[in-house]
FINU-191781 format. One line per 5 residues: number of its first residue (from 1); their letters; for each residue x, z negated, y negated of C-alpha. Coordinates in Angstrom, 1 decimal. Layout:
NUM = a = X Z Y; ... .
This chain:
1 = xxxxx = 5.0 -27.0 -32.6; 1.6 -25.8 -33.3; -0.2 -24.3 -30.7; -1.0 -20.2 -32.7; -2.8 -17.4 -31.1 .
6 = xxxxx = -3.4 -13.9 -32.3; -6.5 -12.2 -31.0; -6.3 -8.7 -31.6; -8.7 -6.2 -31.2; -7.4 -2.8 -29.6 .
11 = xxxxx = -9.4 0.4 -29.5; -10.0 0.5 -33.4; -11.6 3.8 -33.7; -12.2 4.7 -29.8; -15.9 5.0 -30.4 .
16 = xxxxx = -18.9 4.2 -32.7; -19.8 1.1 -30.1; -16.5 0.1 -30.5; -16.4 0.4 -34.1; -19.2 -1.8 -34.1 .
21 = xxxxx = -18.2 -4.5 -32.1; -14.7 -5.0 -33.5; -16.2 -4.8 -37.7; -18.7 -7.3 -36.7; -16.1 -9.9 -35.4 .
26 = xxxxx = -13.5 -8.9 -37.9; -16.6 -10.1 -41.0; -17.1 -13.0 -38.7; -13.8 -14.1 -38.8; -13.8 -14.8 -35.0 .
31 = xxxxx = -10.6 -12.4 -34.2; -7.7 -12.4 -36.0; -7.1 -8.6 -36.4; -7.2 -5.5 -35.0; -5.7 -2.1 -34.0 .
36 = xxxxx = -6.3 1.1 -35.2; -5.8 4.7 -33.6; -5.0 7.5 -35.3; -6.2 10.6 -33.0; -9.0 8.6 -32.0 .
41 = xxxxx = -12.9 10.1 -32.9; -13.7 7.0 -34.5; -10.9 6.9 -37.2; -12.5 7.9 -39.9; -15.1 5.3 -39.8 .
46 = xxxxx = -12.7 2.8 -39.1; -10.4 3.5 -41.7; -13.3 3.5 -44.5; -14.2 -0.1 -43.0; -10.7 -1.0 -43.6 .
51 = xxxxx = -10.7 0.3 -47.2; -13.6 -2.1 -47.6; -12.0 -4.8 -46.1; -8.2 -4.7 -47.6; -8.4 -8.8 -46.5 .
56 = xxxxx = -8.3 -7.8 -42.7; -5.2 -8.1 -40.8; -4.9 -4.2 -39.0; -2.2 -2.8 -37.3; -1.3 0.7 -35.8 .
61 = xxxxx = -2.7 1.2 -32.2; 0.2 3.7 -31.7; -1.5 6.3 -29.2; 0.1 8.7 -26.8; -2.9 8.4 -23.4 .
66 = xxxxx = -6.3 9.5 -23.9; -7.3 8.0 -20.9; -11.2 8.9 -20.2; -12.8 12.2 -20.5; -15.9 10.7 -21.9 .
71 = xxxxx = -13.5 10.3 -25.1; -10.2 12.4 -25.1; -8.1 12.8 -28.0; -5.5 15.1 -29.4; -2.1 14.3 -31.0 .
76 = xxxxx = -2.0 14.8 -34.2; 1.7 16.9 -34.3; -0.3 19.6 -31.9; 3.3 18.6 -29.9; 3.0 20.8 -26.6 .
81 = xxxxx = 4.8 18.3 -24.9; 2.3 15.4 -25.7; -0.9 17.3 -23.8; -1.8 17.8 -20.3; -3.0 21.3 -18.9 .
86 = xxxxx = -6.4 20.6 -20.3; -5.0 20.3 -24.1; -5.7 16.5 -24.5; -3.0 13.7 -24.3; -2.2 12.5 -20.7 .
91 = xxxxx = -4.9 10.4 -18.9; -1.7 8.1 -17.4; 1.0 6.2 -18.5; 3.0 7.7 -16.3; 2.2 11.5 -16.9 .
96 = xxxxx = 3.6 10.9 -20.7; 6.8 9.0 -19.6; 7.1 12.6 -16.8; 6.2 15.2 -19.8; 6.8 14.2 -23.2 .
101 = xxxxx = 9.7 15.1 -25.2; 11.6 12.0 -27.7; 11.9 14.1 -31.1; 7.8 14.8 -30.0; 7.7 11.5 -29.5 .
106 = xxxxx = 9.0 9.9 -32.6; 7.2 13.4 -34.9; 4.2 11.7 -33.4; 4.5 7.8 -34.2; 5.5 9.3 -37.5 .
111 = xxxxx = 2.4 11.2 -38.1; 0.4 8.6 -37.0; 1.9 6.3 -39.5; 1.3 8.4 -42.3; -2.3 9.5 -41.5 .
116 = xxxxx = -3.2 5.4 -41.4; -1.5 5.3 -44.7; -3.3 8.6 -46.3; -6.3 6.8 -44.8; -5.7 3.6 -47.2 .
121 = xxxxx = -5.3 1.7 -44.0; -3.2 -1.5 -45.1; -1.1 -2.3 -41.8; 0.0 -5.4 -41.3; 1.7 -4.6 -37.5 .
126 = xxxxx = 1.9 -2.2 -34.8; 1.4 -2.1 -31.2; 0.7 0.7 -28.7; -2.2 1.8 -26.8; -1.7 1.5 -22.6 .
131 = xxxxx = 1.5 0.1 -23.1; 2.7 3.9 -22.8; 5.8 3.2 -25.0; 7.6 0.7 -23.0; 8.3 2.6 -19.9 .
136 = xxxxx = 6.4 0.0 -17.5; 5.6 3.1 -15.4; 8.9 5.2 -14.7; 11.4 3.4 -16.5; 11.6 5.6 -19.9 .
141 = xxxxx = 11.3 3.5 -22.8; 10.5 4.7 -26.3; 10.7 0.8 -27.9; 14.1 1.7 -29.8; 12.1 4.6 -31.4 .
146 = xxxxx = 9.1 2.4 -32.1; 11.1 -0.4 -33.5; 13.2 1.9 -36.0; 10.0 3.2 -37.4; 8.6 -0.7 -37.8 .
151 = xxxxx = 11.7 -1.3 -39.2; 11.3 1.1 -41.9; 8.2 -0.2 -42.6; 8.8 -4.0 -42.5; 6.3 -4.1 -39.7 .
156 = xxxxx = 6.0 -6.5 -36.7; 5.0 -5.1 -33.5; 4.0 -6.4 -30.2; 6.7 -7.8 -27.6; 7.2 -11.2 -26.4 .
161 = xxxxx = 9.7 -13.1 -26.9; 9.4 -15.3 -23.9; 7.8 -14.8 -20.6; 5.6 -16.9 -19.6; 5.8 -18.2 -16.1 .
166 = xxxxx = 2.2 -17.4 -15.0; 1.8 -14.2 -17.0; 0.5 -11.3 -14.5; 1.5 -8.6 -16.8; 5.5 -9.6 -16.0 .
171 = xxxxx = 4.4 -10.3 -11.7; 6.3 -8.7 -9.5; 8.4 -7.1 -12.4; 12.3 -7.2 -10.6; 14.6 -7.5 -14.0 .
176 = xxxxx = 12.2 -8.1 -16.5; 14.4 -10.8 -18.1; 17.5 -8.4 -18.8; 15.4 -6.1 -19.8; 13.2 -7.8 -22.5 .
181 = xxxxx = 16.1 -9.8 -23.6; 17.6 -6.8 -24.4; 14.7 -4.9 -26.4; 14.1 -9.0 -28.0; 17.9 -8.6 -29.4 .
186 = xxxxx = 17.5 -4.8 -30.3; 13.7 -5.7 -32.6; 15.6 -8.5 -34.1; 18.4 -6.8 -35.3; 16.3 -4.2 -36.9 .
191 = xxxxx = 14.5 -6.9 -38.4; 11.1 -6.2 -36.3; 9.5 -9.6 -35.3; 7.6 -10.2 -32.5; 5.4 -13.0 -31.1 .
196 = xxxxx = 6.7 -15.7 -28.7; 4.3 -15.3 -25.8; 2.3 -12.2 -24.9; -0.8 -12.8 -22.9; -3.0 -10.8 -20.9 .
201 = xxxxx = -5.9 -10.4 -18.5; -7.8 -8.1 -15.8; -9.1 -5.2 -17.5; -11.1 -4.8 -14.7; -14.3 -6.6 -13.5 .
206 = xxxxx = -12.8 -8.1 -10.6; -15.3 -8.5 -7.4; -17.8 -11.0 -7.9; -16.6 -11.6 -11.5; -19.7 -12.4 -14.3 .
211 = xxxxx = -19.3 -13.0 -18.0; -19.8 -16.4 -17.0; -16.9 -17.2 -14.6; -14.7 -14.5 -16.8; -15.8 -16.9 -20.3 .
216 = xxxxx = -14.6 -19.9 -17.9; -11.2 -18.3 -17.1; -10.5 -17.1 -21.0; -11.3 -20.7 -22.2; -8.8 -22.2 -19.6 .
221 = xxxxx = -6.5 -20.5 -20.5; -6.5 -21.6 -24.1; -5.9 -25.1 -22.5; -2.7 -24.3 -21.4; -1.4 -22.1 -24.2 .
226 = xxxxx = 2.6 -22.4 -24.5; 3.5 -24.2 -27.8; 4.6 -21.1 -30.5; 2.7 -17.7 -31.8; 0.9 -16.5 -28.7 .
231 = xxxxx = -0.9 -13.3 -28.5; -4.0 -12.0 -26.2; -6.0 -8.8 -26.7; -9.5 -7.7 -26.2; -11.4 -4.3 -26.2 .
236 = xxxxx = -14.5 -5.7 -27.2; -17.3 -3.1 -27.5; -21.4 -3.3 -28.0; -23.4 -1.8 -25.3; -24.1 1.9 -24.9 .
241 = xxxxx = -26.4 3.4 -22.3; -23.9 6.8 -22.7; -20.5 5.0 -23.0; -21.4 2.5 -20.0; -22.2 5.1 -17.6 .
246 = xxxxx = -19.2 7.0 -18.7; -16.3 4.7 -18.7; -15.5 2.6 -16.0; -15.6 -1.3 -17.0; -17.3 -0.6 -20.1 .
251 = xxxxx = -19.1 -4.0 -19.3; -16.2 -5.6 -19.5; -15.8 -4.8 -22.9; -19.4 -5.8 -23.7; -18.1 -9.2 -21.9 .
256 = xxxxx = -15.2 -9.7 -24.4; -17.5 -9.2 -27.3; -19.9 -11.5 -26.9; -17.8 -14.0 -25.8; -15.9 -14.2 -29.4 .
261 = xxxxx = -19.4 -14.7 -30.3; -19.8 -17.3 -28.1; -20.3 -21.1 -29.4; -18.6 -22.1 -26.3; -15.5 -20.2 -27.1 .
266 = xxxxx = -15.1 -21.1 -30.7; -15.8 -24.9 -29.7; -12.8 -24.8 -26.7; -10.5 -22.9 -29.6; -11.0 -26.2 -31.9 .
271 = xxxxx = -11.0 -28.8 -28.8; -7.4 -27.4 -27.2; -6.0 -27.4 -30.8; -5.7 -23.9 -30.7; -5.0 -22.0 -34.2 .
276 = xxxxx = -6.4 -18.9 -34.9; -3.2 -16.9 -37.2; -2.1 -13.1 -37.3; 0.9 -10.9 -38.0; 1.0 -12.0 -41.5 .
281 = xxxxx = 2.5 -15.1 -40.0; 4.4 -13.6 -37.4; 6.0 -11.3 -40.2; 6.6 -14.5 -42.7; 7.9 -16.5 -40.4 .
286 = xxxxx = 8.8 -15.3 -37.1; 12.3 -13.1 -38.6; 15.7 -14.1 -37.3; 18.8 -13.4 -38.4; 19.8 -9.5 -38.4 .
291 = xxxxx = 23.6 -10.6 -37.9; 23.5 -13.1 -34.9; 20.7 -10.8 -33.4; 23.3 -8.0 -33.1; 26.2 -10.1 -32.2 .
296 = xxxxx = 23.8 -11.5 -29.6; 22.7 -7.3 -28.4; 26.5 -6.5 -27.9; 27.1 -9.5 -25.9; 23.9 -8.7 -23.5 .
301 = xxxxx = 25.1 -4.6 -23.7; 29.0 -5.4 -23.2; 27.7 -7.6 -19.8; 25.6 -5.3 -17.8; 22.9 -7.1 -17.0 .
């Protein structure tokens, strides 16, 4: 098998710098897609690049955190149940897991779904903003929610398939298996495909990390990408006196930026036989069948594990 990865760009519509950033590599080709959110102050001026653009692969960046106060956001239900004391989503994954109500929940994936359509925002895939949907925090999962309304849709969204041994986002994670086998079986029976490897890295400047040794450790891993559709996501952003002094790690996302940019990067990409491909091609070809998938979700349900 070919060796595919997605880069996707998340934040869509966080801020004008990020705007900026992710239309400039989206014209350039050098990212496969990106996605967009809803609540977010920058919408609007994402969603008329994206009218512009109908070529671009862009999915939903389904939003339920608002995670800096530099730039909070508002659902778009006006949901009590989604808002802290302050009126503004939760900052933490774990304070919207605590305090939000489902049918609030699933009014507000809905209403974000429809404003990207009002918006003439084409989506090709979904995935969610902090991860705030999967209940990596307390436990309370909204992905049977999620996947329904992909479903409806005929939307992939992001899950992996299979875990990949050296992955840190699954470290330390007691169960994981059961448990994504599980949600694999449920998104394939609602006909919701997903990508075969999910990949991630420190959002985080770790200590004593530069944009050199962090471009060293992105190209290494493209050396050793697992065969199949493989995913990775960025936050790339272009600097901002403001933003930088307002958001922790904002560098970080100046760091991911120019390193799509990078000749260095692009040259690795072609030398490890890496494939740049999108959800287009997860959605074409990545389906399995509905029947076997449900056969194979009572099995994992009727065993208890």
């Amino acid at each position: 098998m070919a060796k595919r990865l997605i880069l996707n760009c998340d934040d869509f519509g966080q801020s004008a710098p990020a705007n900026a950033a992710i239309m400039h590599l989206l014209e350039e080709r050098r990212v496969s897609s990106a996605t967009i959110m809803t609540p977010a102050v920058g919408f609007e001026e994402a969603a008329a690049w994206c009218r512009r653009h109908p070529e671009a692969s862009i999915g939903l960046h389904l939003t339920f955190t608002s995670e800096y106060d530099a730039v909070r956001f508002k659902s778009l239900t006006g949901r009590p149940s989604l808002h802290d004391a302050d009126g503004y989503m939760y900052h933490t994954v774990a304070e919207f897991e605590g305090g939000a109500a489902k049918a609030d929940v699933v009014a507000e994936m809905r209403a974000q779904f429809d404003a990207a359509a009002r918006a003439g925002v084409r989506l090709t895939h979904a995935d969610n903003h902090m991860g705030s949907l999967y209940g990596i925090a307390t436990g309370r999962s909204f992905l049977p929610q999620v996947f329904w309304q992909c479903a409806r849709r005929g939307l992939p969204f992001r899950l992996f398939r299979h875990i990949e041994p050296t992955e840190a986002l699954t470290a330390g994670a007691p169960g994981i298996e059961a448990v994504l086998a599980k949600a694999v079986a449920l998104s394939d029976t609602l006909g919701v495909p997903v990508p075969d490897y999910l990949l991630s890295h420190p959002y985080a400047i770790e200590p004593g990390e530069t944009y050199e040794s962090f471009k060293a450790m992105l190209i290494a891993k493209l050396y050793t990408l697992p065969e199949g559709v493989v995913e990775t996501y960025i936050h790339p952003a272009a600097e901002d006196a403001t933003l930088g002094a307002q958001i922790p790690n904002w560098n970080k996302r100046v760091w991911e930026y120019r390193l799509m940019l990078d000749p260095d990067f692009a040259a690795a990409m072609k030398d490890a036989g890496v494939e740049l491909t999108d959800y287009r091609f997860v959605n074409e070809r990545l389906r399995r069948p509905r029947l076997s998938s449900a056969v194979r979700l009572g099995k994992l349900l009727l065993s208890g594990n």
